[in-house]
Phi, psi and omega in degrees: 000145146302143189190156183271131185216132158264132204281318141225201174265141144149059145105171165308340166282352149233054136256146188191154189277140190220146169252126189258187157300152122290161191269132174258344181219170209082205191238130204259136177257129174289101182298135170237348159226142148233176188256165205221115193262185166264323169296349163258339164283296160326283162323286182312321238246332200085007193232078156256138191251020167256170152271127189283126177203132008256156169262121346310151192215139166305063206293187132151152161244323198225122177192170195206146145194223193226124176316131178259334193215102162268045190037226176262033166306101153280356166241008177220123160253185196290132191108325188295097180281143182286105164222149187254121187300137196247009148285114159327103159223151175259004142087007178231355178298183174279306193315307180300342194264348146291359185070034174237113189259000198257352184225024186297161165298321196272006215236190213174189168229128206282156210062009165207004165223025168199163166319194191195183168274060185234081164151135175333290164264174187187115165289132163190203195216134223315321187290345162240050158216143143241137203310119193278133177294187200249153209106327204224121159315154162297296227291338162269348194268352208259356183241032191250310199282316155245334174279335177270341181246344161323298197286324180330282182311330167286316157285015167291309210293320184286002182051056175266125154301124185313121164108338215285175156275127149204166193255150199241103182259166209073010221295300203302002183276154172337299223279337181263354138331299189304308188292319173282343156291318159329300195280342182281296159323318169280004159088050143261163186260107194233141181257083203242156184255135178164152173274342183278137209271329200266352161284359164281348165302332162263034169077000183275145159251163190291162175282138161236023167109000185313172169274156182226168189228013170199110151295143154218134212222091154259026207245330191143195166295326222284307207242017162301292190303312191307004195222316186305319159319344179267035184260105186322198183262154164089327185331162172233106176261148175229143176264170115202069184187136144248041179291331165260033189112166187279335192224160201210184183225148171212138166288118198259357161322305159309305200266356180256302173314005193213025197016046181291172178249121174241100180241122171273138192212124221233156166020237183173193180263158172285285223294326169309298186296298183312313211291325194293340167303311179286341154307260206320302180276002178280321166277008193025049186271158206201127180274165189266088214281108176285295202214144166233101176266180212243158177295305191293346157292024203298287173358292190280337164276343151325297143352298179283323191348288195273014161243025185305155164232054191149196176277155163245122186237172199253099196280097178265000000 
């Protein structure tokens, strides 16, 4: 099979499409989109904040397609399209045993502490996969798994509220597409930072510096200081992304006097992934698919990344 394979670190220049083993045991899926992330991009580039296993490696975290071999499964046959939950776990940690599956001890994230979908077939087993309903495209169903539950789990975590404010930065990326829909859906007056015009199409207005009771920040350092002041008393900010950097400045005066939150929030729950398939076909919400290459164009959608106007997905 074709597959994107890095060979070590430093970047595209040693990455490059190989023809590999197919995978013989689980229940093996035919990819037919994945989605093309910062968590993938890092990963190639090599500024990923896990350790990369296995080397040689596979990138891709979010993808979807239709079983070709359901092994020994009594619940998914052959044909059954797919999304692959992209959290590692063993399902025997305390964490897992709470149901955060997103923080086992032993876990990870597929395409970046285990191979990925950047490649024609792809093994695993019946707890990570759920079934795409029916009604709903690859092509909506492929922006579901880090960008649509990523942004989900963090306003869970942030407790957003019906009336509240909140500003969405990054808004044209996968998690910030998602968060303002999310968040319009949970009844907030969502604000967004971005030069694209077409996110007022989702019920978001541009930010003009009003105050907000909620941030949600995938981009990094790059936009920490500048914004975290506008947050009320009581206010929230929730990360999970570096892409413009590791590090930040915090007033710590600012955040206790006015009892802010500074909450970190990574991936989500399986229980998470079902409730938001049932938002997304209830509310038909559909992320803005920008540009689609061929897996063997990986290069070049990398490239377009940072002039994206919408999603970039990989078509195999």
């Amino acid at each position: 099979m074709k597959a994107v394979v890095i060979r070590e670190p430093g970047g595209l220049i040693n990455t490059r499409i190989e023809d590999i083993d197919e995978p013989e045991n689980g229940i093996i899926v035919r990819v037919a989109y994945a989605g093309l992330n910062p968590v993938d991009i890092n990963t190639i580039r090599g500024k990923t904040n896990y350790k990369l296993n296995p080397y040689p490696h596979i990138p891709g975290a979010e993808f979807v397609g239709t079983i070709s071999d359901p092994g020994n499964s009594e619940k998914f046959k052959k044909g059954d399209r797919v999304i692959i939950f992209p959290r590692i776990f063993d399902g025997t940690c305390d964490r897992c045993l709470e149901g955060r599956e997103e923080l086992c001890r032993n876990g990870g994230i597929i395409g970046v502490t285990s191979n990925g979908g950047f490649a024609e077939y792809f093994s695993t087993d019946e707890e990570h996969l759920i079934r795409i309903p029916d009604g709903m495209s690859f092509e909506d169903a492929v922006s579901l798994p880090v960008g649509g539950l990523t942004s989900y789990h963090a306003l869970k975590l942030a407790n957003l509220k019906s009336n509240e404010r909140i500003l969405v930065v990054g808004a044209s990326g996968n998690t910030g597409i998602y968060g303002i829909m999310i968040a319009k859906y949970m009844g907030a007056r969502v604000y967004y930072i971005s030069r694209k015009e077409w996110l007022n199409d989702l019920g978001a207005e541009p930010w003009k510096g009003e105050i907000v009771d909620v941030i949600l920040n995938s981009l990094g350092s790059e936009f920490w200081d500048k914004y975290l002041g506008y947050m009320d008393s009581g206010g929230r900010l929730v990360t999970f992304g570096t892409f413009t950097g590791v590090e930040g400045k915090l007033n710590i005066a600012y955040l206790y006097t006015g009892e802010r939150s500074i909450i970190g929030s990574t991936g989500g729950t399986r229980k998470e992934m079902m409730e938001l398939l049932n938002i997304v076909m209830k509310n038909k919400m559909k992320s803005k698919i920008w540009k689609i290459y061929k897996l063997e164009e990986y290069e070049k959608a990398i490239e377009e990344y940072g002039k994206k106007d919408g999603r970039i997905l990989l078509r195999l």
